[in-house]
GUFIKOL-32360 format. One record per residue (C-alpha): x, y, z; residue in one letter; residue number from 1. Coordinates in steps of 0.2 Angstrom, whole numbers, plus 5000, padded with zeros to 4 digits. Example, Ala and Ser with C-alpha at 12.3 -4.5 7.8 and 13.67 -1.06 7.14 Angstrom:
<pts>
PT east north up residu num
PT 5062 4978 5039 a 1 $
PT 5068 4995 5036 s 2 $
</pts>
This chain:
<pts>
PT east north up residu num
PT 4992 5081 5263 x 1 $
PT 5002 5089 5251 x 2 $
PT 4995 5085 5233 x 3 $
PT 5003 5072 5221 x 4 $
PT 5008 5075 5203 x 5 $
PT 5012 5063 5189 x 6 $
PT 5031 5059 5194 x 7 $
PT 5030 5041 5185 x 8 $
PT 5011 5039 5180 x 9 $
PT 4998 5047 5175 x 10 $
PT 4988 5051 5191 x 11 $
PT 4967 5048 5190 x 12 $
PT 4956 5058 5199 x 13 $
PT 4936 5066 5197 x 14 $
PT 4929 5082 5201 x 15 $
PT 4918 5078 5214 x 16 $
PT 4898 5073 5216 x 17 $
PT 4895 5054 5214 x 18 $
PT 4879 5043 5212 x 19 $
PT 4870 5040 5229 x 20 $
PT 4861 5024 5238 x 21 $
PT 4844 5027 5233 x 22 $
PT 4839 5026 5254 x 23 $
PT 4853 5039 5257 x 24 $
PT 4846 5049 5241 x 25 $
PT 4829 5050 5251 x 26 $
PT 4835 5054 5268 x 27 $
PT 4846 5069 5262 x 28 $
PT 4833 5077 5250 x 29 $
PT 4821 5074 5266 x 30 $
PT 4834 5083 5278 x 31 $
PT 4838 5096 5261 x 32 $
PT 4819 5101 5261 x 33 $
PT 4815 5103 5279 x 34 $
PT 4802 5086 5281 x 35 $
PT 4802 5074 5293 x 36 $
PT 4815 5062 5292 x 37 $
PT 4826 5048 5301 x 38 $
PT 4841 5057 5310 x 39 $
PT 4845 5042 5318 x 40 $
PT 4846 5033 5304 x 41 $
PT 4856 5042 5294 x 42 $
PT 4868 5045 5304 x 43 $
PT 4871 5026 5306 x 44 $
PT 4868 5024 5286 x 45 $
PT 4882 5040 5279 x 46 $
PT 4898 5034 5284 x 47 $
PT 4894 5016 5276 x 48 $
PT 4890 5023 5261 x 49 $
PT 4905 5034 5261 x 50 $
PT 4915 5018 5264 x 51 $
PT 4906 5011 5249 x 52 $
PT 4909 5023 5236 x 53 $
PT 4927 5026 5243 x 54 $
PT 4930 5007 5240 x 55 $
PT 4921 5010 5220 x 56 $
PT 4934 5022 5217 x 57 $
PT 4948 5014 5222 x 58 $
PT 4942 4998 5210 x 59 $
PT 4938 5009 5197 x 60 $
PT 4954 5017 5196 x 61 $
PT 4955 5034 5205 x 62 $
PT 4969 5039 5213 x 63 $
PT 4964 5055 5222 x 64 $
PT 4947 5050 5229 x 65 $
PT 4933 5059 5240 x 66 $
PT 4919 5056 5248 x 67 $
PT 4905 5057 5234 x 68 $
PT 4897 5071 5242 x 69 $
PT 4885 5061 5248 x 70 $
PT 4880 5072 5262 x 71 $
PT 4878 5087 5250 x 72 $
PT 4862 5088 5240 x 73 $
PT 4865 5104 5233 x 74 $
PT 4873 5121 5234 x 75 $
PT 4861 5129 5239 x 76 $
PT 4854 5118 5255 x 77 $
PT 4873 5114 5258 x 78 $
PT 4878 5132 5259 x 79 $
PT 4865 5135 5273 x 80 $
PT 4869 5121 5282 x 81 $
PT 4887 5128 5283 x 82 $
PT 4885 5150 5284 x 83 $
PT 4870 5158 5292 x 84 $
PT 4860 5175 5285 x 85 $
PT 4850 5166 5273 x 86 $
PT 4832 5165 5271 x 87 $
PT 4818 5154 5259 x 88 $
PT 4807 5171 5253 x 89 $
PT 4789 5166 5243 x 90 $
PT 4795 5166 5226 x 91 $
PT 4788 5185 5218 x 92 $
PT 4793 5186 5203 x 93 $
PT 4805 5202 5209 x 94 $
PT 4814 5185 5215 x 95 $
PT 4817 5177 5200 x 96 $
PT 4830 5188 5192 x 97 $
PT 4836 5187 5171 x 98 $
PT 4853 5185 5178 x 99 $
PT 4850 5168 5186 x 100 $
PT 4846 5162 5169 x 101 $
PT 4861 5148 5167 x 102 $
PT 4857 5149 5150 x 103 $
PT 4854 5166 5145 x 104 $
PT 4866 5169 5130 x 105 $
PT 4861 5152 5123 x 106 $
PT 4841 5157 5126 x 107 $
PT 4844 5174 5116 x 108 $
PT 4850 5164 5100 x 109 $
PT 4840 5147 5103 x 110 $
PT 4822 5155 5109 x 111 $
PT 4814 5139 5101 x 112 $
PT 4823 5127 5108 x 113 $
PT 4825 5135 5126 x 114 $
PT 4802 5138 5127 x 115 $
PT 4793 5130 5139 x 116 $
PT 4810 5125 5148 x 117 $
PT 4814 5134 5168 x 118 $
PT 4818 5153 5166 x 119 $
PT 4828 5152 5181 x 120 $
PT 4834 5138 5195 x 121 $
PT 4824 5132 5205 x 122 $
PT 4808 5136 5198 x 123 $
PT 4793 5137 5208 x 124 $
PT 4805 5136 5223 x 125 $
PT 4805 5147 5239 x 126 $
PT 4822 5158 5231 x 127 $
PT 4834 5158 5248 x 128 $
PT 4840 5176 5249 x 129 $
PT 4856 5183 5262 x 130 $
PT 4845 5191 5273 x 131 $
PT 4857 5195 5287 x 132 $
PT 4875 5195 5293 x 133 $
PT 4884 5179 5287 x 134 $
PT 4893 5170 5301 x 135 $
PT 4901 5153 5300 x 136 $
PT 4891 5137 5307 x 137 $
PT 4894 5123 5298 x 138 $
PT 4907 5117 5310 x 139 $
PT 4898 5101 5316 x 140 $
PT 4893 5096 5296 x 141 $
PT 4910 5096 5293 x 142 $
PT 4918 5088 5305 x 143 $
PT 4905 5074 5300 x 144 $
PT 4912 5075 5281 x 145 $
PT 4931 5074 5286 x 146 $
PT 4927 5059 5300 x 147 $
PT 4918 5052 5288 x 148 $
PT 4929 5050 5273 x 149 $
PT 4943 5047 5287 x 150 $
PT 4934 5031 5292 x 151 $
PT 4934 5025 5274 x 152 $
PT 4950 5028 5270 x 153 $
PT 4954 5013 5286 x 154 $
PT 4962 5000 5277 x 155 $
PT 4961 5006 5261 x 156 $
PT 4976 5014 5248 x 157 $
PT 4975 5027 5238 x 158 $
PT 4987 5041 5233 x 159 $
PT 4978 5055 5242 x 160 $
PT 4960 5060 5247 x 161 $
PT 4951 5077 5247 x 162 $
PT 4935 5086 5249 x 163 $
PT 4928 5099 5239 x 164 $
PT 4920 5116 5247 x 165 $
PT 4911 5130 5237 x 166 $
PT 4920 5146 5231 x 167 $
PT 4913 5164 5238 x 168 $
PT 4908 5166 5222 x 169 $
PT 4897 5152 5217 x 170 $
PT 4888 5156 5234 x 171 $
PT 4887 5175 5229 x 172 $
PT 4878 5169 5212 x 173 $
PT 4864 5160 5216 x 174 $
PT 4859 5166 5234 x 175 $
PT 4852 5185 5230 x 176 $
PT 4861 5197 5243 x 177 $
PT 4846 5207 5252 x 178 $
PT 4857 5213 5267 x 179 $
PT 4875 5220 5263 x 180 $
PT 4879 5236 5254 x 181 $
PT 4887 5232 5240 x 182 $
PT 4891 5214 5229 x 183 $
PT 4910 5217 5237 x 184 $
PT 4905 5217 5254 x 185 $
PT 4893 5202 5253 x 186 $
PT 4906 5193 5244 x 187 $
PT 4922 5195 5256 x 188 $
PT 4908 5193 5271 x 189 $
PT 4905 5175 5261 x 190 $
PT 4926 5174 5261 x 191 $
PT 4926 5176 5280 x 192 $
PT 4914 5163 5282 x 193 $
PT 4919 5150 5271 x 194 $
PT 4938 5152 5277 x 195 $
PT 4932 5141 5289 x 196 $
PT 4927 5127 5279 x 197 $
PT 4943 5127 5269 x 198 $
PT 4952 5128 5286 x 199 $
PT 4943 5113 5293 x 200 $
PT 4947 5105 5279 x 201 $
PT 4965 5106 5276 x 202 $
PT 4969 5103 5295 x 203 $
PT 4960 5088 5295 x 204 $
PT 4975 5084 5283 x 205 $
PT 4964 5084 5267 x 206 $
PT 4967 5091 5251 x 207 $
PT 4954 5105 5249 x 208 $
PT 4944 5106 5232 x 209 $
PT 4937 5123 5227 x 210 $
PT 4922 5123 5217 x 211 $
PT 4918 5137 5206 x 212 $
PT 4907 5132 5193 x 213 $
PT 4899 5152 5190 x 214 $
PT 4917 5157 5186 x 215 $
PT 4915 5152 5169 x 216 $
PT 4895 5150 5167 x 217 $
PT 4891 5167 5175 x 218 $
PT 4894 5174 5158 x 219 $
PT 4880 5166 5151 x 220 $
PT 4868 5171 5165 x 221 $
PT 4873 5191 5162 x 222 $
PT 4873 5191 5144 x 223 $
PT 4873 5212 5144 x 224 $
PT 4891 5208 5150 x 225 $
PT 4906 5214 5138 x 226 $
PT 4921 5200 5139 x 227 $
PT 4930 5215 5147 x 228 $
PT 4917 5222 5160 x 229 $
PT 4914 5201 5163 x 230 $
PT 4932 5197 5168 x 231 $
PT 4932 5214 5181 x 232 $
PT 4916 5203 5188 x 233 $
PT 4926 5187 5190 x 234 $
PT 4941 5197 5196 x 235 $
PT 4931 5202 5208 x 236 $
PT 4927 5186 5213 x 237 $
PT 4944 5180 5213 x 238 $
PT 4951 5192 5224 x 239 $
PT 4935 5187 5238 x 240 $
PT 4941 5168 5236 x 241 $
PT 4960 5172 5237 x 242 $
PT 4956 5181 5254 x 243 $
PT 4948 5166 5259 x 244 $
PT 4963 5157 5254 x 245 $
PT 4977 5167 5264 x 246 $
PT 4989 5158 5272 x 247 $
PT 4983 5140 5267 x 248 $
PT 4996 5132 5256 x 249 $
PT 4994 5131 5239 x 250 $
PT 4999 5114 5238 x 251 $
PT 4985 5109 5248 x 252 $
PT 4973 5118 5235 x 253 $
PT 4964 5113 5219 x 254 $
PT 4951 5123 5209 x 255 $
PT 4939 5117 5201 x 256 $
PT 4928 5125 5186 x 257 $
PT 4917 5123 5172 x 258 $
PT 4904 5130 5160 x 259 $
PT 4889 5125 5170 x 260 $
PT 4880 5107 5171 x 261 $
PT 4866 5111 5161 x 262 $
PT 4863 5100 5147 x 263 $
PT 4860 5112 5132 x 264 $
PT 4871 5120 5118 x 265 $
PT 4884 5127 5125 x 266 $
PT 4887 5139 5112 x 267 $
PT 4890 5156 5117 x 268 $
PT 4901 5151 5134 x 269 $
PT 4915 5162 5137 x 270 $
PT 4932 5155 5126 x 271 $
PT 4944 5147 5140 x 272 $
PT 4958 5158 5131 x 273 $
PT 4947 5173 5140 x 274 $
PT 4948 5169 5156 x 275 $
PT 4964 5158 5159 x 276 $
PT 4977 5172 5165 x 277 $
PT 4960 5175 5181 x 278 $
PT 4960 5156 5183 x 279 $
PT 4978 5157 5186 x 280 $
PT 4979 5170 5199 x 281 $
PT 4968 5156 5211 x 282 $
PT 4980 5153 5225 x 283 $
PT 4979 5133 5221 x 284 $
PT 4995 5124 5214 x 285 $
PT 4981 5112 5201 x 286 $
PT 4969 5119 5190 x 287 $
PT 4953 5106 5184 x 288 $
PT 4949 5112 5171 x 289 $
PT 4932 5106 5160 x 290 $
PT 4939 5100 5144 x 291 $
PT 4932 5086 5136 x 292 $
PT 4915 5091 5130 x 293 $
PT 4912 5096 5110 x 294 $
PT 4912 5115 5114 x 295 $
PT 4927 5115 5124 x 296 $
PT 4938 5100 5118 x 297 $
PT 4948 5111 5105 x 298 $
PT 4954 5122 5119 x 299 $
PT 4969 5111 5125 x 300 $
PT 4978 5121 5113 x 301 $
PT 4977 5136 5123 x 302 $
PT 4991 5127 5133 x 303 $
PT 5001 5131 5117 x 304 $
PT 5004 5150 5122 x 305 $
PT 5000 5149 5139 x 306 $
PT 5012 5145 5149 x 307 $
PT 5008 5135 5168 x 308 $
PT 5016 5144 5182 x 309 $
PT 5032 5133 5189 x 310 $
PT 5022 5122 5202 x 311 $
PT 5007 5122 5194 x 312 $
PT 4999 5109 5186 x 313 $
PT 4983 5103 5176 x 314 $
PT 4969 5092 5178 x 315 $
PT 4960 5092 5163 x 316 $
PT 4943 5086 5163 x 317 $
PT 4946 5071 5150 x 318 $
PT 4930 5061 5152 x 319 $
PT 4913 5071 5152 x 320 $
PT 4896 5071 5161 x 321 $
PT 4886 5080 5146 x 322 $
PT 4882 5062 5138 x 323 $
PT 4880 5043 5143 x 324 $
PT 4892 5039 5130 x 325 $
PT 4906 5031 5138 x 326 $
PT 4922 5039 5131 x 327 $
PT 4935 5022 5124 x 328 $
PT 4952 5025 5133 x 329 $
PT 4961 5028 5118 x 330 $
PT 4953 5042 5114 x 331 $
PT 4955 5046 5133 x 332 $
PT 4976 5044 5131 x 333 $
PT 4977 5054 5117 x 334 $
PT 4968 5070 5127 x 335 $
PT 4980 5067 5141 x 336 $
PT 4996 5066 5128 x 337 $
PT 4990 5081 5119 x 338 $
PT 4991 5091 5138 x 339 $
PT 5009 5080 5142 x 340 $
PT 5017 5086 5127 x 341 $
PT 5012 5104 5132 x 342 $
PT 5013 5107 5147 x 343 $
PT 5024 5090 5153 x 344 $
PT 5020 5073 5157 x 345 $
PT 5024 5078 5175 x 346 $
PT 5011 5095 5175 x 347 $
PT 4994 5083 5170 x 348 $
PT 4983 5072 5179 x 349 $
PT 4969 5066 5173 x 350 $
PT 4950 5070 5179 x 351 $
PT 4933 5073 5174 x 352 $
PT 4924 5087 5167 x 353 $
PT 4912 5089 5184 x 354 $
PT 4905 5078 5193 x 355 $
PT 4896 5062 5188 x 356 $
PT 4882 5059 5203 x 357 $
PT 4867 5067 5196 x 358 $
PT 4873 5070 5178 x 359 $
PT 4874 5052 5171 x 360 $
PT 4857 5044 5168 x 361 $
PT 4863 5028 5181 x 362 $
PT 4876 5025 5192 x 363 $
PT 4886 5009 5181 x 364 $
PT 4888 5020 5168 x 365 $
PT 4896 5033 5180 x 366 $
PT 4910 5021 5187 x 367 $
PT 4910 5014 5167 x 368 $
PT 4917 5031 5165 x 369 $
PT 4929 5029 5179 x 370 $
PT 4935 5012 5174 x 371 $
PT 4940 5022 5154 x 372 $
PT 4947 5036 5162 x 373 $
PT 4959 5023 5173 x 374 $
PT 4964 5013 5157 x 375 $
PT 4965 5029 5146 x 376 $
PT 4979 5033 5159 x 377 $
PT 4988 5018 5161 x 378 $
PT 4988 5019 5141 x 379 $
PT 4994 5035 5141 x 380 $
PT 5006 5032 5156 x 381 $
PT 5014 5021 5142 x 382 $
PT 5018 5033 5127 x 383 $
PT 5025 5045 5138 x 384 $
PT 5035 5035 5151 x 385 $
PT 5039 5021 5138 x 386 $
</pts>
């Protein structure tokens, strides 16, 4: 499925994670932590609830829907679910590194605030480390995403589907490398490995979503890091993702990125304007990019003197997950008119700054979110197609 742009609308669409049934929030974190659970029964219960927050996206608004990632709990459990060479380790505190402190710039000028609070993720947590040859094996698990999201899609219209799969990267980031000889090598062993996600994916006629969250936030977790020495690091993780990319079209991609989830200041994150030109080497045709929240907003105007490769196009995160309040369309429409007038009308589709699922303190207010992002479009759709 090759993506669609904004040819005579404003196109809606979200970056990926929704709220989860509460039964299906139990059986997944059950499964996630290694307990006993219902197999059976949640097997049976998955592809309804697909099917159900399918049919919430389509009445809230969205165009380009997905399947919620209900069946994801986390990066880090979904990620061994998919690749093996990973291990759980009794956490010694030679496991919890500075480095995985999302917040460590922030920490450094904001000690006060930042006390008492997790020194890394997953505190207290067995850390999982890469503790032998990475291979693919998540074949299974993802045939279950794409039938699953194919049987919601029965009966149902919307302008395109997709499902999001982690970038080498973001694996690299946050599950410690205890086995391969250098940060290259573990990374481009990750590449291999996922290829075959984003293979699966794209066959099954999907547009592929690449999430890369640590693109962006890594700079606040190596804080030692000059913006120079920190965009050779993302380069580096660039180059692993775009092997993993060969050969897939680019109109079949999107990338994703952000600044993190965590809900803090936000201060010290790296200036877009820093990174765009590596954002822009991703083999992918669309770019979502966070924009929305109060230390990022301003940066649509980096669009000014930047200008989107021919084919490319944005989807600028115009609705947030940092806060419950739900943003009034207008204010919505102008975001999107400000991109439009930039970049063209054709060139922006609308989207969220990450995704909603677990960063919105209750589902209605998530698919509230949806419903302003859907009427901020339509208003937008307006000024710019008369």
């Amino acid at each position: 499925m090759t993506m669609k742009r904004s040819t005579s609308r404003i196109l809606t669409t979200h970056a990926g994670s929704l709220p989860r049934p509460d039964d299906v929030k139990t059986l997944i974190a059950a499964k996630a932590a290694g307990e006993p659970y219902d197999h059976d029964a949640l097997a049976r219960r998955l592809p309804k609830a697909v099917a159900e927050v399918v049919r919430q996206q389509v009445e809230s608004g969205i165009d380009s829907i997905n399947d919620g990632e209900l069946s994801k709990p986390n990066f880090t459990d979904y990620v061994r679910e998919r690749i093996s060479g990973f291990e759980a380790q009794e956490p010694l505190p030679s496991r919890q590194p500075a480095r995985q402190l999302i917040f460590g710039r922030d920490a450094e000028q904001f000690p006060e605030y930042f006390a008492g609070r997790m020194t890394f993720r997953g505190a207290g947590q067995r850390p999982v480390l890469c503790t032998g040859p990475i291979r693919y094996i998540g074949a299974i698990a993802v045939r279950a995403d794409v039938e699953n999201l194919r049987a919601a899609l029965r009966g149902v219209r919307v302008e395109e589907a997709y499902l999001p799969a982690v970038a080498p990267g973001t694996i690299e980031h946050w599950l410690r490398n205890e086995h391969y000889p250098s940060d290259e090598a573990y990374l481009f062993a990750i590449a291999d490995a996922m290829r075959d996600e984003y293979l699966a994916i794209v066959d099954a006629g999907f547009v592929l979503q690449i999430d890369d969250p640590d693109l962006a936030d890594a700079w606040q977790i190596h804080p030692q890091m000059s913006v120079g020495e920190y965009r050779k690091f993302a380069d580096l993780r660039i180059d692993a993702l775009n092997y993993a990319l060969r050969d897939i079209p680019t109109d079949r991609v999107r990338f994703h990125m952000c600044w993190g989830s965590y809900h803090g200041p936000h201060r010290v994150d790296i200036p877009l304007r820093d990174i765009v030109d590596l954002i822009l080497k991703v083999r992918a045709d669309a770019y979502s990019i966070e924009a929305s929240n109060p230390c990022h907003e301003h940066e649509w105007r980096v669009w000014a003197t930047v200008k989107l490769p021919p084919g490319k196009f944005l989807v600028p995160g115009v609705v947030g997950h940092y806060s419950d309040f739900i943003e009034h369309p207008e204010l919505v429409a102008e975001r999107l008119v400000k991109y439009a007038k930039l970049v063209g009308r054709e060139n922006v589709v609308a989207g969220t700054d990450c995704g909603l699922g677990t960063r919105v303190g209750h589902p209605t207010i998530a698919w509230a979110k949806f419903q302003a992002l859907a009427e901020g479009a339509r208003l937008a759709t307006k000024q710019l197609w008369g």
